[in-house]
C-alpha positions as CSV (number, residue, x, y, z in Angstrom):
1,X,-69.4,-8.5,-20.6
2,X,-65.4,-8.8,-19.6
3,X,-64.3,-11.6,-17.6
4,X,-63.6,-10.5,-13.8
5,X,-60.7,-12.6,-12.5
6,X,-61.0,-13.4,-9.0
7,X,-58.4,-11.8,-6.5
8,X,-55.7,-14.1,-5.2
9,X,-55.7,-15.1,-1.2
10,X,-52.5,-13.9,0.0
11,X,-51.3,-14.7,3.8
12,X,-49.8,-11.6,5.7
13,X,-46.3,-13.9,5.8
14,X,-46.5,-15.1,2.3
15,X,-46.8,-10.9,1.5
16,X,-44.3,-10.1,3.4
17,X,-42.0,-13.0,2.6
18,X,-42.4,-11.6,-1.7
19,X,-42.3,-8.2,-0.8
20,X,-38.7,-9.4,0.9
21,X,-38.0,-11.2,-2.8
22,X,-38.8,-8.0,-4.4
23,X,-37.0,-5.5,-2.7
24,X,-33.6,-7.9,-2.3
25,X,-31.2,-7.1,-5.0
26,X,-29.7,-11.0,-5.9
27,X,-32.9,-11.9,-6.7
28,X,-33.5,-12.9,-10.5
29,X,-35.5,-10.3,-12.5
30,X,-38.2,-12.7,-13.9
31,X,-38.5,-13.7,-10.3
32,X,-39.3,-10.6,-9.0
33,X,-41.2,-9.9,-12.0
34,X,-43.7,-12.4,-11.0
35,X,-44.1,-11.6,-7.2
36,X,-44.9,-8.1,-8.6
37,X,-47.8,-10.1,-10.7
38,X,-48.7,-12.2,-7.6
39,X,-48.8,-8.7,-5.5
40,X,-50.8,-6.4,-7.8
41,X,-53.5,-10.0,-8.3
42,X,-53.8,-10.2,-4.5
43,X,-54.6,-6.0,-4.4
44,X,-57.9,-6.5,-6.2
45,X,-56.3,-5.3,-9.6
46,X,-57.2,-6.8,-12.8
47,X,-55.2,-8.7,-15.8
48,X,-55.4,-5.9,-17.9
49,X,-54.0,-3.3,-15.3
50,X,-51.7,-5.4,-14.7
51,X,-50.3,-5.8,-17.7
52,X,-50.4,-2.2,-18.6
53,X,-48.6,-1.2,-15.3
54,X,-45.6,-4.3,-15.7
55,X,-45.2,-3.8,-19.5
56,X,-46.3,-7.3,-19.8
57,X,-48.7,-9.5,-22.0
58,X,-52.4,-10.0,-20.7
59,X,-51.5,-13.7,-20.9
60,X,-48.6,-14.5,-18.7
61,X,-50.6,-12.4,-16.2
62,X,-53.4,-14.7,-16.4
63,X,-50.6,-17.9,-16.9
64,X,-48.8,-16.6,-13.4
65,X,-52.2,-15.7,-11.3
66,X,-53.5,-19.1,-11.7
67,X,-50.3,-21.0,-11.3
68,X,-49.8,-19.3,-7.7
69,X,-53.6,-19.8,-7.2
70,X,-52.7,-23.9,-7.6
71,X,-49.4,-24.4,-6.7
72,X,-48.4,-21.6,-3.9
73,X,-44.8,-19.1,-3.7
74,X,-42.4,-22.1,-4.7
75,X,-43.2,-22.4,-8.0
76,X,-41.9,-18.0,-8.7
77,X,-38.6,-19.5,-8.6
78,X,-39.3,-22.6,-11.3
79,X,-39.2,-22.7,-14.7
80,X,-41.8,-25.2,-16.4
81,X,-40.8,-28.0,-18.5
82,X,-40.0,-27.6,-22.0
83,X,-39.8,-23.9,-21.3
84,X,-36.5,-21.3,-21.6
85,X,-33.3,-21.9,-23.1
86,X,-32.2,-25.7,-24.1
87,X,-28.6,-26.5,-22.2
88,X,-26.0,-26.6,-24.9
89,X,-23.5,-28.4,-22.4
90,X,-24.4,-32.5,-21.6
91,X,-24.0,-33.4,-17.8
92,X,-21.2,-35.4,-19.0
93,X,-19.6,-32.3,-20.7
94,X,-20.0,-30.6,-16.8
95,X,-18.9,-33.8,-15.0
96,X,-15.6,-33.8,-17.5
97,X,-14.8,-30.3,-16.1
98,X,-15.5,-30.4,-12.6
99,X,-12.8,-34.2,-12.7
100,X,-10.7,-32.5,-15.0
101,X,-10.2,-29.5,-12.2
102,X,-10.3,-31.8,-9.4
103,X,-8.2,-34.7,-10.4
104,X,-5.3,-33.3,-13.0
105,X,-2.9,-30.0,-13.2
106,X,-2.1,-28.3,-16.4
107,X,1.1,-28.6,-17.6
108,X,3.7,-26.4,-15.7
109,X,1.1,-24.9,-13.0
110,X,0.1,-26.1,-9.8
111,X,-3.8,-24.9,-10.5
112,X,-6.2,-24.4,-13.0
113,X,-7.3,-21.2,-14.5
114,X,-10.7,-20.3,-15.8
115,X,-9.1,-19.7,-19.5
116,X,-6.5,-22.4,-19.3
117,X,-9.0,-25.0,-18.7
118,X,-11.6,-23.5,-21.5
119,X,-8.7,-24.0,-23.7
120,X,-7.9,-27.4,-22.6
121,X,-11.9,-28.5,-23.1
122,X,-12.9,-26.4,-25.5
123,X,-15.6,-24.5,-24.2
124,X,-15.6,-20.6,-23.2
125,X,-14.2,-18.6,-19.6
126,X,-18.0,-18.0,-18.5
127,X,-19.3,-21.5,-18.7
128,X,-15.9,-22.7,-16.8
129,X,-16.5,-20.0,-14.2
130,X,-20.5,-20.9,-14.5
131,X,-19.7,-24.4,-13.4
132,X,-17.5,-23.9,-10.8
133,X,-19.6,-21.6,-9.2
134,X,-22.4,-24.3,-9.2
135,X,-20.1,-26.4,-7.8
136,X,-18.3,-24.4,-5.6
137,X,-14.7,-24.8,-6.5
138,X,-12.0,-22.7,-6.0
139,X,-8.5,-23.6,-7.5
140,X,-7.0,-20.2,-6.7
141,X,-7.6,-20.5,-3.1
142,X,-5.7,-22.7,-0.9
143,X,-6.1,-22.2,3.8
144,X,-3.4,-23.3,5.6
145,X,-4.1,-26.5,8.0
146,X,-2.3,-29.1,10.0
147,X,-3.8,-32.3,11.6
148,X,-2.4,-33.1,14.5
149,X,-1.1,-36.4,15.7
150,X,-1.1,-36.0,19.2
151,X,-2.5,-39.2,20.9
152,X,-4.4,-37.3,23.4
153,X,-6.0,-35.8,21.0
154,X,-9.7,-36.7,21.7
155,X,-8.9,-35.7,25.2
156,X,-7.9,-32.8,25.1
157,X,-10.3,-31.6,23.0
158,X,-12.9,-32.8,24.7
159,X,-11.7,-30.9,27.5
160,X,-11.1,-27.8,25.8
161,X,-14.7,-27.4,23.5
162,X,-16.5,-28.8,27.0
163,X,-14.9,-25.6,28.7
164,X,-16.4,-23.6,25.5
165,X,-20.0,-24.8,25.3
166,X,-20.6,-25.9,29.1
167,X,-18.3,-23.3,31.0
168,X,-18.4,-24.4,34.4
169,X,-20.0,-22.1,37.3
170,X,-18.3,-19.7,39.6
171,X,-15.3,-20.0,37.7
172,X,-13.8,-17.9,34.4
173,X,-12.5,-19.6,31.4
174,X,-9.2,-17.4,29.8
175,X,-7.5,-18.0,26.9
176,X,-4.1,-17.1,27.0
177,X,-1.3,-17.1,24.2
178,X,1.4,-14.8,22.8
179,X,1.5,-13.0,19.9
180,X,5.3,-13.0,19.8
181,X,7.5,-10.8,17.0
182,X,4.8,-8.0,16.0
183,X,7.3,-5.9,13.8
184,X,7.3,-2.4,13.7
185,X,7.9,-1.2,10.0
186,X,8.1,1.7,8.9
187,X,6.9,2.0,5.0
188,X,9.4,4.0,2.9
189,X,7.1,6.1,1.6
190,X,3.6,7.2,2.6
191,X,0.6,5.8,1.0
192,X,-2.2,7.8,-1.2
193,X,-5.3,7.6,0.4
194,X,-8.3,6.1,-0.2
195,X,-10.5,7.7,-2.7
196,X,-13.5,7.1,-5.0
197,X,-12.7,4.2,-7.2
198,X,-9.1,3.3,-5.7
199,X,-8.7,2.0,-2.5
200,X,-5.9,2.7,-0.1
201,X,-2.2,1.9,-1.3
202,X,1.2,1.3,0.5
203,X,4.7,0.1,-0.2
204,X,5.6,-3.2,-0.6
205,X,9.4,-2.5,0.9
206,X,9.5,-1.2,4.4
207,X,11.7,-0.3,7.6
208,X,11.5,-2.4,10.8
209,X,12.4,-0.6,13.7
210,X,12.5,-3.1,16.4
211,X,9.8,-6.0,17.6
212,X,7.8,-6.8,20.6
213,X,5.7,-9.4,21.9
214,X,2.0,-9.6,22.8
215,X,0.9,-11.7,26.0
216,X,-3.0,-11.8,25.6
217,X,-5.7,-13.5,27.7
218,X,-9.6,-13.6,26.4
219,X,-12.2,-14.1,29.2
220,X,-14.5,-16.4,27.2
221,X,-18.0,-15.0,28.7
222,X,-17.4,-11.6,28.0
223,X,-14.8,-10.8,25.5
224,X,-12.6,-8.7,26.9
225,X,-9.0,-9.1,26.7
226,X,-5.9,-8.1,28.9
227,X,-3.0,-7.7,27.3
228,X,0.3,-6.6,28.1
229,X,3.6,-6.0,25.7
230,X,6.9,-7.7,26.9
231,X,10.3,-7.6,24.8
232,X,10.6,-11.1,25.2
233,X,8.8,-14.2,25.7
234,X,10.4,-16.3,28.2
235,X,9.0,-17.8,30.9
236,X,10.2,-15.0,33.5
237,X,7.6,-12.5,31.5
238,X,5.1,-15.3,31.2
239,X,5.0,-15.4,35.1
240,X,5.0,-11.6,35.3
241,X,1.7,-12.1,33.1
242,X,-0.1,-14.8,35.4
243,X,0.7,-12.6,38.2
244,X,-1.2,-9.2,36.3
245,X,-3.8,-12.1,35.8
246,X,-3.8,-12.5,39.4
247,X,-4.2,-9.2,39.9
248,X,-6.8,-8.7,37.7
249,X,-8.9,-11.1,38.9
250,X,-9.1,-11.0,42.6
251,X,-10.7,-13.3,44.9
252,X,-10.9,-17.1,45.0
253,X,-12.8,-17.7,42.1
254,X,-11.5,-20.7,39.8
255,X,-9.6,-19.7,36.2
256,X,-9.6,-21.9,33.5
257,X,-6.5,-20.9,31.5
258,X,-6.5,-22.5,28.0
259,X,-3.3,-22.7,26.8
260,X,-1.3,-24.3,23.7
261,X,2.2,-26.3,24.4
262,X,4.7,-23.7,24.0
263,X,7.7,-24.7,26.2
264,X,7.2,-21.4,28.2
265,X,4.2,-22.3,29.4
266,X,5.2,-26.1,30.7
267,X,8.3,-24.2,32.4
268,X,9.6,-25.7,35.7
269,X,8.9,-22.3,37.4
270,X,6.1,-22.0,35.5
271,X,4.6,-25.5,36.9
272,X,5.4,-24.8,40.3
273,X,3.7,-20.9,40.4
274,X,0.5,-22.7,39.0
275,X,0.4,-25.4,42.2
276,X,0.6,-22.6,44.3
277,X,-1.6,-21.0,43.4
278,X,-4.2,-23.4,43.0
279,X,-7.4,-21.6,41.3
280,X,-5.2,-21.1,38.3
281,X,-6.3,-24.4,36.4
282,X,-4.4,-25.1,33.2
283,X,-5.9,-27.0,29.9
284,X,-3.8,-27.5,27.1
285,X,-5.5,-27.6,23.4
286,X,-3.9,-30.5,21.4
287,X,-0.5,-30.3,19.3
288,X,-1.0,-28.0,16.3
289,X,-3.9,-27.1,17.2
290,X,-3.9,-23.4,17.9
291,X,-7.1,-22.8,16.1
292,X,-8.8,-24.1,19.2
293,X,-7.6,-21.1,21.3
294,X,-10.3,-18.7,21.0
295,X,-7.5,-15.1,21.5
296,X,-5.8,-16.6,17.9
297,X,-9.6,-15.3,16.5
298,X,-8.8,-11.6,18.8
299,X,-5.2,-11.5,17.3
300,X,-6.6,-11.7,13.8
301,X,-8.7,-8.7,14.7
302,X,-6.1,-7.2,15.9
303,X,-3.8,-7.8,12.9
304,X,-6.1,-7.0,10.1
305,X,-7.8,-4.0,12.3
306,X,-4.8,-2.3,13.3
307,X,-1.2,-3.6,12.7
308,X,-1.3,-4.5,9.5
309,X,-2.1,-1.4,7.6
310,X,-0.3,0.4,10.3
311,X,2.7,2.3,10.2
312,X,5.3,2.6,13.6
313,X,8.5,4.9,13.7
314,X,9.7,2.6,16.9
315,X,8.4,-0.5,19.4
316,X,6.9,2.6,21.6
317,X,5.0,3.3,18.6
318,X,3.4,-0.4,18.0
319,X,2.8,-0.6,21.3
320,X,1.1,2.5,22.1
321,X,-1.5,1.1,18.8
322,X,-1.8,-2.4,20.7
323,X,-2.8,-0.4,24.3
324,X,-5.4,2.0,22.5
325,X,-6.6,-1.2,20.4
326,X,-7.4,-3.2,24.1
327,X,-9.2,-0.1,25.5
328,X,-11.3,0.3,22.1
329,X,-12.3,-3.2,22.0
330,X,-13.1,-3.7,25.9
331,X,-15.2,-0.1,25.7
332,X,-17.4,-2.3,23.7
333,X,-16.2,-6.5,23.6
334,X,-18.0,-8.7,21.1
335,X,-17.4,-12.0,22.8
336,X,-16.5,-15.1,20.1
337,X,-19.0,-17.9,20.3
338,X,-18.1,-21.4,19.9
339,X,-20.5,-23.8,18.4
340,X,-18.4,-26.7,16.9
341,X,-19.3,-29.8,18.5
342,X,-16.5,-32.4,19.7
343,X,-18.5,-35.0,17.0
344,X,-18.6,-32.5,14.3
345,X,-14.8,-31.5,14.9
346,X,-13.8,-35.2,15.2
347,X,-16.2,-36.5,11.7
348,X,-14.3,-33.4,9.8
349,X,-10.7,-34.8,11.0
350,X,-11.7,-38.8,10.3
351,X,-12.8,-37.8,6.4
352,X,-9.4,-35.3,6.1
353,X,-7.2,-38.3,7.8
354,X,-8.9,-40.7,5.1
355,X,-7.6,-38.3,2.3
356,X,-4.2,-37.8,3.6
357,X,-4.0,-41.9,4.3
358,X,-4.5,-42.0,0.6
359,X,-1.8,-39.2,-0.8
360,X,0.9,-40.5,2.2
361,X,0.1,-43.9,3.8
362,X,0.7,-43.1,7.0
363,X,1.0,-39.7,7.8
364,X,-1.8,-39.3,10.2
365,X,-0.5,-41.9,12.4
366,X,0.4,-40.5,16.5
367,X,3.6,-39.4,17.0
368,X,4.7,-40.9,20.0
369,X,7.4,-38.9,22.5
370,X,10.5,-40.7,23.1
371,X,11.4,-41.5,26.4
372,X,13.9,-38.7,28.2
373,X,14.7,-41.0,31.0
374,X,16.6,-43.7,29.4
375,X,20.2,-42.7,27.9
376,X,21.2,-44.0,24.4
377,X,24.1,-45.6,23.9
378,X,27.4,-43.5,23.2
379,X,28.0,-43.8,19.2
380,X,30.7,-45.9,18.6
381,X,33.3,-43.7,16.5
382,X,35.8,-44.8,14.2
383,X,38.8,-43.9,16.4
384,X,37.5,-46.3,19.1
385,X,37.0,-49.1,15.9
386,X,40.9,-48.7,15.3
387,X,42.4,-48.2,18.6
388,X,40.4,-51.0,20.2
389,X,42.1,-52.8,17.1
390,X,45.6,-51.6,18.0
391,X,46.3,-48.8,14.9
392,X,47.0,-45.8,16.3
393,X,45.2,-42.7,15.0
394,X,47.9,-41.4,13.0
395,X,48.3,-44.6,11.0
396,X,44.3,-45.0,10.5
397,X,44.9,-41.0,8.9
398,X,42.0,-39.3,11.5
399,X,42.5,-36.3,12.8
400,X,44.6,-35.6,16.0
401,X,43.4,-33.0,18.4
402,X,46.3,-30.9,19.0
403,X,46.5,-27.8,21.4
404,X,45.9,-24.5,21.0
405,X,49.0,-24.1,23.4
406,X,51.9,-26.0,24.9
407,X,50.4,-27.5,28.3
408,X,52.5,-25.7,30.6
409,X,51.8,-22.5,29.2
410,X,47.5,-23.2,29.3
411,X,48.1,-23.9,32.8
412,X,50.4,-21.1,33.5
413,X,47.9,-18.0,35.4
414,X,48.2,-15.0,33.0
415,X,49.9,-12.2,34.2
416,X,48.9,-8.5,34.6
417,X,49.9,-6.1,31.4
418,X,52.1,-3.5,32.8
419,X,52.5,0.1,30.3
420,X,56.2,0.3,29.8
421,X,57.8,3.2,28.7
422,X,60.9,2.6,26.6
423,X,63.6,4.9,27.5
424,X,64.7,7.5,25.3
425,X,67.8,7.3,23.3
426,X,70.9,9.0,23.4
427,X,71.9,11.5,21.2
């Protein structure tokens, strides 16, 4: 009489959670091969039919129904002990590359590569790439950052992320910047299209026909954005903008405008439009520290989403793209969500301020403002050295200032060009 195995007690979520397992495609084949086993066992269906349907020996059915039986879904994605492949690489072989990558340079390059370091240790591309993978390194990719050595730092950005997470009631928070010198080039030839197995191509030379600038303002809550494309950006158009803003928003409801510390925007004219009108309330993020703006995230889209690629005969051109870019994106805004927290922000800076300390003892130190009001001294030059000393310039060999003219004539008024017609001669 054959032996009846019993059928395996699967939960609805633990189903559903391997059917997910099977059906996702980064999931390991053996893995999925074995929530297949675990699926068919829990159906009713035997060892045998199993085995028959999966191409698969009667055995490791049995070996993979009673291990799930015993031990539940985590152990699909382990390997038992003594079984599979034996590592040919020690740890200390893998520790020797990952400090080999992190702490040295080859010779004459700034970075490794995956087949100059197999060459330098002696093992192949795959199991360099394999173990930095695993360890997620990345020479070949460097992100631009600055910290910043403001020393209101913590202030200001507590001020700034508070407006982001807790946004104060009856009131808007804005973000305002400029996106200033958006080129409009021309490419000088036109690009193939994209196609199956080539993507899109374009010139690397180009024609710029002008520039323009970009005033932008994000309303935090809801993501849409005003925008508005000057020339220039002085603080004559910045007003004009804080005036649209004014428009645009009417009534006496409070707007937080977050802005960086461009010198347009601490303007004397500038200061004195924002006391008057006094529901216009200004925060500014910390030195070099635009990434806490949220519209810097909204100018990325619109660089990579429609300037970039883009190709403008004139300014009227590029700007004409940025207006039907606003309307597209406030027909349907995806506001940006902050989620940062001022301790999260401010444990990140503390370990990157600790590695800096230890390339360039103090670099990370504030940089304090020197003070406008008092005058320096006037710097002693070498021709008041010799004449306080009695030698006259021309003896010491400096150089004399001499006139472009005589004095007289400088202060002489200029006299009005009259045509005159010389006479003809006699015959």
């Amino acid at each position: 009489m054959p032996r009846i195995a019993p059928p395996v007690q699967l939960p609805e979520p633990d189903r559903r959670e391997l059917e997910r397992w099977v059906s996702a495609h980064n999931t390991p084949q053996q893995v999925s091969q074995r929530c297949q086993i675990v699926l068919a066992a829990a159906n009713g269906e035997q060892n045998a039919l199993i085995a028959d349907d999966l191409d698969l020996n009667v055995k490791t059915v049995a070996l993979w129904r009673k291990r799930f039986v015993v031990e539940g879904s985590d152990c699909l994605w382990e390997v038992a002990e003594g079984r599979g492949r034996k590592p040919i690489l020690t740890a200390e072989a893998i520790e020797g590359v990952v400090e080999a990558t992190l702490q040295t340079k080859p010779a004459g390059a700034t970075h490794w590569s995956c087949r100059t370091m197999a060459k330098a240790r002696g093992v192949s591309k795959a199991t360099v790439n394999r173990i930095w993978q695993s360890h997620q390194i990345k020479p070949h990719r460097t992100k631009g950052f600055k910290l910043s050595r403001d020393p209101n730092f913590l202030q200001k950005l507590t001020d700034v992320v508070g407006l982001y997470l807790n946004p104060p009631q009856k009131a808007l928070v804005l973000c305002v910047d400029e996106k200033s010198q958006i080129q409009a080039l021309d490419r000088t030839q036109p690009g193939l299209p994209l196609k199956k197995g080539r993507c899109g191509t374009m010139t690397h030379d180009y024609k710029r026909n002008g520039t323009t600038t970009l005033f932008a303002a994000l309303e935090v809550a809801q993501g849409k954005v005003i925008g508005q494309c000057y020339a220039r950006h002085r603080h004559q158009e910045f007003l004009k903008f804080l005036q649209r803003l004014d428009a645009e928003f009417p009534g006496e409801v409070k707007l937080h405008v977050v802005m960086d510390n461009y010198g347009t925007h601490k303007h004397p004219r500038v200061q004195r439009w924002l006391k008057r009108h006094d529901r216009f309330i200004p925060h500014f993020v910390p030195t070099s520290s635009s990434w806490l703006n949220l519209v810097e995230r909204w100018f990325g889209e619109l660089t990579g989403k429609r300037i970039r690629r883009g190709v403008f005969l004139s300014v009227e051109d590029l700007q004409q793209a940025i207006d039907e870019f606003l309307v597209a994106w406030n027909n349907d805004p995806n506001p940006f969500v902050w989620t940062a927290t001022v301790e999260s922000i401010v444990q990140k800076l503390n370990r990157c301020k600790q590695t800096l300390e230890r390339i360039k003892p103090g670099c990370t130190r504030p940089r304090m403002r020197k003070n406008k009001g008092k005058q320096s001294p006037r710097p002693r030059l070498a021709r008041d050295h010799f004449e306080n000393a009695g030698i006259r310039p021309r003896e010491a060999n400096l150089p004399q200032f001499r006139p472009r003219f005589p004095p007289d004539r400088r202060l002489r008024p200029r006299r009005k060009r009259t045509d005159r017609v010389k006479s003809a001669s006699p015959a």
